[in-house]
C-alpha positions as CSV (number, residue, x, y, z in Angstrom):
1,X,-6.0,23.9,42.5
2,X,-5.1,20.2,41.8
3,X,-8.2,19.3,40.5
4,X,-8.3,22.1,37.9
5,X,-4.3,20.7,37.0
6,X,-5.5,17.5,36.4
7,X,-8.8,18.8,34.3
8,X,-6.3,20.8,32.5
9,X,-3.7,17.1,32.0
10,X,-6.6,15.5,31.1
11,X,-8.4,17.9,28.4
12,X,-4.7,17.9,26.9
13,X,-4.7,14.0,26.4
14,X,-8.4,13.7,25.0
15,X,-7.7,16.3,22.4
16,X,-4.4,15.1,21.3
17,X,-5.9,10.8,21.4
18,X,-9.1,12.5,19.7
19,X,-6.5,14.1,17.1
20,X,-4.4,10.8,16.4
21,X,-7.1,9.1,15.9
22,X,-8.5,11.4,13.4
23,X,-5.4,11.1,11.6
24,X,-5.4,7.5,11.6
25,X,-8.8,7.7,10.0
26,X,-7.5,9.4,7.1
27,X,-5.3,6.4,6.2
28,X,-6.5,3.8,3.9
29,X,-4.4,0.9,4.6
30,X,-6.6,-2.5,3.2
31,X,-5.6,-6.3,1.9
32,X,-7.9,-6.5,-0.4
33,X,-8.7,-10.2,-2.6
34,X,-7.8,-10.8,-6.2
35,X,-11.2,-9.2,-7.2
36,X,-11.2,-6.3,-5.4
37,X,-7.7,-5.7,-6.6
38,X,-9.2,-5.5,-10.6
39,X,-12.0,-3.6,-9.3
40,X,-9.0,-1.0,-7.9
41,X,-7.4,-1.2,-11.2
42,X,-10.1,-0.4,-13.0
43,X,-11.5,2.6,-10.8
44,X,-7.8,3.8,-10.9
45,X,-7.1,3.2,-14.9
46,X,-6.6,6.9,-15.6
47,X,-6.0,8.4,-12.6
48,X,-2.9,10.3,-12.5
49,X,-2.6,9.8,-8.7
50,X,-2.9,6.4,-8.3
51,X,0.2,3.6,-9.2
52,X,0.6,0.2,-10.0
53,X,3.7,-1.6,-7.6
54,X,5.1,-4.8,-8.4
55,X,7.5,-6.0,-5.4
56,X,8.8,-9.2,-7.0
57,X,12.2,-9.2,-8.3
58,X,13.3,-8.2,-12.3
59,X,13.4,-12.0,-13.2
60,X,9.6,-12.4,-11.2
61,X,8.7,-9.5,-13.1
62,X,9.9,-10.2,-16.5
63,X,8.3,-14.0,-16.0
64,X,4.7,-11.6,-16.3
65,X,3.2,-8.5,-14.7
66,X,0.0,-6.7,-14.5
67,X,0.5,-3.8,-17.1
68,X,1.5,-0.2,-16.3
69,X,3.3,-1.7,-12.9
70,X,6.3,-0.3,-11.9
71,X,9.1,-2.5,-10.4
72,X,10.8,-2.1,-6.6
73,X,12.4,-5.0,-5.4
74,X,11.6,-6.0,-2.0
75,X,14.7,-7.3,-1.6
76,X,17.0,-4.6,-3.3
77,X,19.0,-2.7,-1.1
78,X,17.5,0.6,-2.0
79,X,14.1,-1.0,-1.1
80,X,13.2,1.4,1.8
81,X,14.8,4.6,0.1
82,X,12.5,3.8,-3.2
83,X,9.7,4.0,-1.3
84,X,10.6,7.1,0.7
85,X,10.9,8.8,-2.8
86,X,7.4,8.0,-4.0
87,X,4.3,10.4,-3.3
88,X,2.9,9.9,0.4
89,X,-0.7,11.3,-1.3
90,X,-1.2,9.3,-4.3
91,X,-2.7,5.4,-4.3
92,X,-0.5,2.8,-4.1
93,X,-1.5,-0.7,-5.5
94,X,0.7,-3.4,-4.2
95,X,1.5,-7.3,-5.7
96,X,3.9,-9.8,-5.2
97,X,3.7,-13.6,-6.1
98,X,1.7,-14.5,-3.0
99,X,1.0,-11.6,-0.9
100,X,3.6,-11.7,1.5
101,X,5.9,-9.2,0.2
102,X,3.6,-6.6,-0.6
103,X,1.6,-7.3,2.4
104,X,4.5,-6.4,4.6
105,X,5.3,-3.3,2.3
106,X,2.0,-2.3,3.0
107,X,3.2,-2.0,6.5
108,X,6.4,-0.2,6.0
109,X,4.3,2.5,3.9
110,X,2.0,2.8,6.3
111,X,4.7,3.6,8.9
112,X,6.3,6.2,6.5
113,X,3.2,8.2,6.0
114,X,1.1,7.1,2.8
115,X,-2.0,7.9,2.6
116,X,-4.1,5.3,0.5
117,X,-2.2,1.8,0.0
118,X,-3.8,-1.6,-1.1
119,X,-2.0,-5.1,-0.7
120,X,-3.7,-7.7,-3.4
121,X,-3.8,-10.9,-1.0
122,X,-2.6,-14.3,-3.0
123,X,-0.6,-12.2,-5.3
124,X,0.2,-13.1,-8.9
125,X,-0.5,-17.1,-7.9
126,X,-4.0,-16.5,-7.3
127,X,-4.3,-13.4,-10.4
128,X,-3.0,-15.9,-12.9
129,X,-5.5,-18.7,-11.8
130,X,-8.1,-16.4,-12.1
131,X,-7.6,-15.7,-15.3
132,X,-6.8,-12.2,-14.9
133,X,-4.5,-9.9,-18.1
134,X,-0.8,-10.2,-17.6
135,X,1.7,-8.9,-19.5
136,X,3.4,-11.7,-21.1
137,X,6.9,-12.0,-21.0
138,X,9.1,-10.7,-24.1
């Protein structure tokens, strides 16, 4: 009798690990280099499910941005609650200046649920040395 018990505990477990693990496959979660990141933007250019999200702050932002990116401070006070609103399913691509920022949103969205988020490592430093399009400031 115990021994079927414990089969019957330990069946339980596998399925629900097996099942986590599953589901934890089905998140894309990447830093990804400078490259990589303009490769993402291309692939993504037209997709209606797919967004562009600058974490620096407005004066960051207005200094030059990567076009069609939409603006949530990391450090406003409705942060968190912005992020809550936006669509767990679509793509999220995610800048700062360095990486920092947006790598640790990448986190926090990850905990909340999203399903496919990229984090552009070196941020808008290592984009502008590159050489890659900004939108100049007005």
């Amino acid at each position: 009798m115990r021994l079927q018990t414990f089969s019957t505990y330990f069946a339980f477990f596998i399925l629900l690990f097996t099942g986590a693990v599953a589901q934890a496959d089905d998140v894309i979660s990447k830093n990804v280099d400078i490259h990589v990141f303009s490769d993402l933007l291309a692939e993504h250019a037209d997709d209606e499910n797919s967004q562009i999200i600058d974490v620096r702050t407005l004066p960051e932002f207005h200094a030059g941005h990567i076009a069609d990116a939409h603006l949530i401070d990391f450090y406003g006070k409705d942060f968190v609650q912005k992020l809550k609103q936006l669509d767990k399913d679509k793509t999220y691509l995610l800048y700062c200046r360095s990486g920092n920022r947006s790598g640790k949103t990448l986190k926090v969205m990850k905990k909340l649920g999203f399903k496919s988020a990229y984090n552009m490592q070196g941020g808008m430093k290592a984009w502008t040395r590159a050489n890659y399009p900004v939108v100049a400031p007005k």
